[in-house]
C-alpha positions in Angstrom: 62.5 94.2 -61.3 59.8 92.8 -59.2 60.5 93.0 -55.3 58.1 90.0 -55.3 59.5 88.3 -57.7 62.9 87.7 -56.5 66.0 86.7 -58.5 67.5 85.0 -55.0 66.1 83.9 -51.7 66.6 85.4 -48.6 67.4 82.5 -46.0 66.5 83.5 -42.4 68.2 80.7 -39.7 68.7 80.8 -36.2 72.6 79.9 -35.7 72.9 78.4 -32.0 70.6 80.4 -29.3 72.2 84.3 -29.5 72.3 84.2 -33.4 70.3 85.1 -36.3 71.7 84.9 -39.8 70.5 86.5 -42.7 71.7 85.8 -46.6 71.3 86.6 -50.0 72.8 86.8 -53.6 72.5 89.5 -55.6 73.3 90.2 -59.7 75.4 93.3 -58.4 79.1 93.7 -57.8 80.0 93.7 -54.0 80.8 97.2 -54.1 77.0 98.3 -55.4 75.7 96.5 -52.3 78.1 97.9 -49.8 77.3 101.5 -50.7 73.4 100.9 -50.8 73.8 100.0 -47.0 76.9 102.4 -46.4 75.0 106.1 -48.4 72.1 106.9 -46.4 70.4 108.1 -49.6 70.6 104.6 -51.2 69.2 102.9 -47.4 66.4 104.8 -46.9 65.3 104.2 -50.7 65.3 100.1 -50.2 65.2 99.6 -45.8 61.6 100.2 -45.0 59.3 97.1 -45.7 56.9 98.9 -48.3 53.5 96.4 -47.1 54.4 97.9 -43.0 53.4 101.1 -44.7 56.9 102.2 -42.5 58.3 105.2 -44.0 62.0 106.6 -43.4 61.8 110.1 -42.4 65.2 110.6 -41.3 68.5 108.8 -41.8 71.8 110.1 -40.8 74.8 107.1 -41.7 78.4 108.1 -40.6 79.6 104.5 -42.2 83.3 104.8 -40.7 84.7 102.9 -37.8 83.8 105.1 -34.6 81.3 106.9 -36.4 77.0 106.7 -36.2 73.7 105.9 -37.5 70.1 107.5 -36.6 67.4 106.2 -38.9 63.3 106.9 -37.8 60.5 105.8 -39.0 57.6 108.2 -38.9 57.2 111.5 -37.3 55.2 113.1 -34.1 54.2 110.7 -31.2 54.7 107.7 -33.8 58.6 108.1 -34.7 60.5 105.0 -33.7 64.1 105.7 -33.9 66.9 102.9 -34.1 70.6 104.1 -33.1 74.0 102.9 -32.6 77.7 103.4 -33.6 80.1 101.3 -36.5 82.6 98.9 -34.2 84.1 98.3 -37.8 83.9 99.3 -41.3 85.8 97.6 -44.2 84.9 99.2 -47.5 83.3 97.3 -49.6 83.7 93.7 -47.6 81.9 94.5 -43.8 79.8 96.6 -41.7 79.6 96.1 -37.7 77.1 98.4 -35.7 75.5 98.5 -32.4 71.8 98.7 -31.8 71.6 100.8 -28.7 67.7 101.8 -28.7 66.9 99.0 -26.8 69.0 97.0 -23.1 69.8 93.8 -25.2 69.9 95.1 -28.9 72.3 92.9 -30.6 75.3 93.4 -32.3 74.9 93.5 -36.3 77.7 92.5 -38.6 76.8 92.4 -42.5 79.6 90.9 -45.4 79.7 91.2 -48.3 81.3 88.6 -50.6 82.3 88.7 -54.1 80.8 85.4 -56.2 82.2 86.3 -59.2 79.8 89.6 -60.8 77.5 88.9 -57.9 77.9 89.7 -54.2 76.9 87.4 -51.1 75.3 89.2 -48.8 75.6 87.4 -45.1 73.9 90.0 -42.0 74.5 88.8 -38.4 72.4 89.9 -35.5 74.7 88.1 -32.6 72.2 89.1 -28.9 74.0 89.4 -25.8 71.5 86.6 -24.3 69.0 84.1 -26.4 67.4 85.5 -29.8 64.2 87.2 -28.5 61.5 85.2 -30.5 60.5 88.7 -32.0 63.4 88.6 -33.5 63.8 85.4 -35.5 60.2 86.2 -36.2 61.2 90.0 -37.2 63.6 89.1 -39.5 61.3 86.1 -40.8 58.7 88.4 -41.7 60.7 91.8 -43.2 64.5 90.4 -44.5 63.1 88.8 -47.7 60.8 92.1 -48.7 63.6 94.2 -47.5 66.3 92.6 -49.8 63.6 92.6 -52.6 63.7 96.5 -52.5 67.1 96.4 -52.3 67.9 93.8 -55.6 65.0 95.7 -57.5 66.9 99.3 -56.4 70.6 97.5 -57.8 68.5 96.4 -60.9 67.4 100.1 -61.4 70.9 101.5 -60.5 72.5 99.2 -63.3 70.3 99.9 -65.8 71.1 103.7 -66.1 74.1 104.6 -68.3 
């Protein structure tokens, strides 16, 4: 499967001023989808936009309420690492973190929703004040290439017996 050549969209939408809303459908069962977010070997192989040239070079998920993530991108002077802690986990139906590398990171809360064989993959970035236009543009320009890596790595992951 081509991450180019997607089976589903990826909407991006700004919901009121201090959200941004992220969806997509994929041909996997929601559990598949859950885990690819919740085991940090699955993440790192699908989270980094390959055309940013961004490579994951650590990635440490404790996906349990109370518990962490540490995930950096690149190494030396260059590492940019993104932080926080789960608010709430709900095998396989929800993920809330924190995003505490920055003062106004936002708080992220992905579903996942069965549509028969196929999940419904809804992320929420909800920002303490208005959406930084970074942001909406962010998630403009990564969330559909991102979600392409991850419905080509589902593909991959279904095809073995």
């Amino acid at each position: 499967m081509d991450p180019a050549k997607p089976n589903h969209p990826t909407t991006v939408s700004r919901k009121g001023d201090r959200e941004v809303v992220v969806s997509r459908l994929f041909d996997a069962p929601v559990q598949a989808v859950f885990d690819a977010w919740a085991n940090p070997e699955l993440f790192r192989q699908w989270w980094a936009p390959k055309s940013m040239g961004a490579v994951i070079t650590a990635c440490e998920i404790d996906a349990r309420t109370g518990g962490g993530y540490r995930i950096t991108f690149g190494e030396g002077a260059d590492a940019m690492t993104f932080f926080g802690r789960y608010l709430e986990v709900t095998p396989p139906l929800r993920l809330v973190w924190t995003n505490e590398e920055g003062e106004d990171g936002p708080v992220t809360t992905v579903t996942f929703e069965a549509d028969g064989e196929r999940a419904l993959l809804t992320m929420s970035e909800a920002y303490p004040g208005p959406v930084p236009e970074d942001a909406l543009a962010g998630q403009q320009a990564m969330a559909g290439e991102q979600l392409g890596q991850l419905e080509a790595l589902l593909a991959k992951r279904a095809e073995r017996p």
